[in-house]
N, C-alpha and C positions, 0 to 999 in steps of 0.2 A: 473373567469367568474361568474356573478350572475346565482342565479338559475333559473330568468324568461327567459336568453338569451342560458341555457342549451340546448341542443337537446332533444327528447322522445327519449325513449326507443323503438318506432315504427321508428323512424329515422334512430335508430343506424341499428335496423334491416334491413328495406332497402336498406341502404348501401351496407352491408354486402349481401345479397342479390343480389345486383347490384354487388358486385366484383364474385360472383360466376356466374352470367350470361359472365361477359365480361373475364371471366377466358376461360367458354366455347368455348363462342365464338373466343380468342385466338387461341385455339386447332382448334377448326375446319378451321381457316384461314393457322394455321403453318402446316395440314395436306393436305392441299390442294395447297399450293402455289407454283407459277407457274416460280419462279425465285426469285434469291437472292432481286431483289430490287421490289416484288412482292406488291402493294399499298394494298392490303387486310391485309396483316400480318403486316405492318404500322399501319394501321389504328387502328386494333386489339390491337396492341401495345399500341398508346395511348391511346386507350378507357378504357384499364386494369390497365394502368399508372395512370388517371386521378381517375377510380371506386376507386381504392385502397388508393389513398388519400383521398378523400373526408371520405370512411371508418375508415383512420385511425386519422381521423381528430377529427370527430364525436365523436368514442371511446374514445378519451382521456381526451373530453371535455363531455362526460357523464359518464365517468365512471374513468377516471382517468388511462388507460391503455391503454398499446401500442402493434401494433401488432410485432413478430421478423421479419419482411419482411423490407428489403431496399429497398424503392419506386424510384424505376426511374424515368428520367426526360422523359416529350416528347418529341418523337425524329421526327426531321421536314426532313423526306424522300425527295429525290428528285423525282419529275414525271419520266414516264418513257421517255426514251429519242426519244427524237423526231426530231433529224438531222438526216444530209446526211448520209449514210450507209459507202460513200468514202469520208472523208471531204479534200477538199484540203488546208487548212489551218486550225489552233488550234488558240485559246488564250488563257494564260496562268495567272489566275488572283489569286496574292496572297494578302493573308493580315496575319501580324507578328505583336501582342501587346505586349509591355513592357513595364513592371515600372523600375522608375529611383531609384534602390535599393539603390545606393552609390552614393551622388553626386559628392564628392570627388575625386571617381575613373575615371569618368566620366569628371570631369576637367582637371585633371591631363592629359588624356588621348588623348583631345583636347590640350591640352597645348602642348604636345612631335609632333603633327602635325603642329603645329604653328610654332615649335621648327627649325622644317625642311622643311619651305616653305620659299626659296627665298627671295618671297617679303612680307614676313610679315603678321603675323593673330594676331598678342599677343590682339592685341586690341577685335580681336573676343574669340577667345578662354577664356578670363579673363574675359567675360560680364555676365558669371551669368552662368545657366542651358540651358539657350533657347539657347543660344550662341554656346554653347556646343555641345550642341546637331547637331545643324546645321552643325559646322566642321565635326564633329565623320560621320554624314551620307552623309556630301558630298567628304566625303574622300574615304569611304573604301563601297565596294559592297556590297548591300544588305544580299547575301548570306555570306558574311567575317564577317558582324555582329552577324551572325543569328549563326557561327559557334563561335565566339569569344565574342560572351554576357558579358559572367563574366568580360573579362578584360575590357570592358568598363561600367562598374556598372550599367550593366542590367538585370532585373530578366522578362524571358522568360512568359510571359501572351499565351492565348490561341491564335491558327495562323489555316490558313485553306487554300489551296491550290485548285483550278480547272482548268481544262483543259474542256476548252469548242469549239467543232468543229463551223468554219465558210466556207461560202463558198468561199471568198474571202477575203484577206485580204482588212481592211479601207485604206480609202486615208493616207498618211501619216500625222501625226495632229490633225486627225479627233476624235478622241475620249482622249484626252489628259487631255484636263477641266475636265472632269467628267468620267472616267476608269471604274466604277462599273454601271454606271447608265443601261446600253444596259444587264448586264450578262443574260442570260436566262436560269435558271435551266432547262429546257426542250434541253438543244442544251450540254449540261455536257456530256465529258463523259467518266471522273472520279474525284474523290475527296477526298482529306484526308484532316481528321480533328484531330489536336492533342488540347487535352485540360486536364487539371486539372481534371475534371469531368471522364474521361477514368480511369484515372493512377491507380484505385483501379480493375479495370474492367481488365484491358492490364497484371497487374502485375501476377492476378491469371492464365491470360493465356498465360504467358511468354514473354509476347510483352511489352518490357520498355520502347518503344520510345510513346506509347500514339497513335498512327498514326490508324485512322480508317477510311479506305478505304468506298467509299458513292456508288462506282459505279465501276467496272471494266469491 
């Protein structure tokens, strides 16, 4: 960085300054909070999240130093819940990302389906990755995948699971095209999140599956 586009030394202080206010302010929200999914100590959260970067951003770019703090991400709370108290139905809306670690395995894998379909897929199964892909998930059940990854040359990306109360179930059909469009974080009412981003966080506190609960 050139030295015209450095920060001042009045900057750096400030920052710093602003992380010791929204440090405060932290404390006083975690002292007072009124329930695990409390919006104040959210809020607090990333306010402390975001001070401490811009801090340690500053610092490194005026002075060439880092703080030993690991800045967390912002973390996007859900509201508080705001459905029926008795819901007479849920929906249940996942999402499971993976990369295609092995394509190899991944054909192969489609191929032994192909293998043992009566009437015939070689033609599908042998078209490439996209081909592939399409046998492999319209074979075996979402969750058979979700549990047998590896053997079809998938490496597990971040997934996230909600149960959102309704009052009635839709028409049947009715929301097929487009599955996420309706969710209303306001009607959740719970959610796990496993992600990459956890696994340092889970490991210290004995939990390896990554799964962190949004709402119970």
């Amino acid at each position: 960085m050139s030295d015209a586009a450095q920060p001042t030394a009045a900057e750096v202080r400030a920052a710093a300054d602003a992380v010791k206010t929204a440090l405060d302010r932290h404390l006083r929200a975690v002292e007072r909070r009124t329930g695990d999914d409390d919006p104040a100590v959210f809020d607090a959260f990333n306010a402390l999240a975001a001070a401490a970067e811009v801090y340690d951003e500053l610092l490194y770019d005026r002075h060439d130093e880092v703080t030993p703090f690991e800045i967390p991400a912002a973390q996007d709370p859900l509201p508080p819940y705001a459905g029926p108290e008795e819901p007479h139905a849920v929906s249940v809306l996942i999402r499971r990302d993976y990369a295609v670690a092995e394509p190899a395995r991944l054909l192969a894998q489609a191929q032994r389906v192909a293998d043992l379909d009566p009437d015939g897929r070689d033609d599908e199964a042998g078209a490439g990755v996209h081909a592939a892909l399409g046998v492999v998930f319209g074979e075996y059940e979402a969750d058979e995948i979700a549990s047998r990854h590896l053997e079809f040359g998938l490496e597990e990306g971040d997934s996230t699971l909600w149960v959102t109360a309704v009052d009635d179930l839709p028409e049947p059909g009715e929301w097929l095209a487009a599955p996420f469009d309706e969710a209303d974080p306001a009607l959740v009412v719970c959610r796990f999140d496993v992600s990459a981003v956890f696994d340092e966080e889970d490991e210290l506190d004995g939990d390896p599956d990554g799964a962190v609960p949004q709402r119970t």
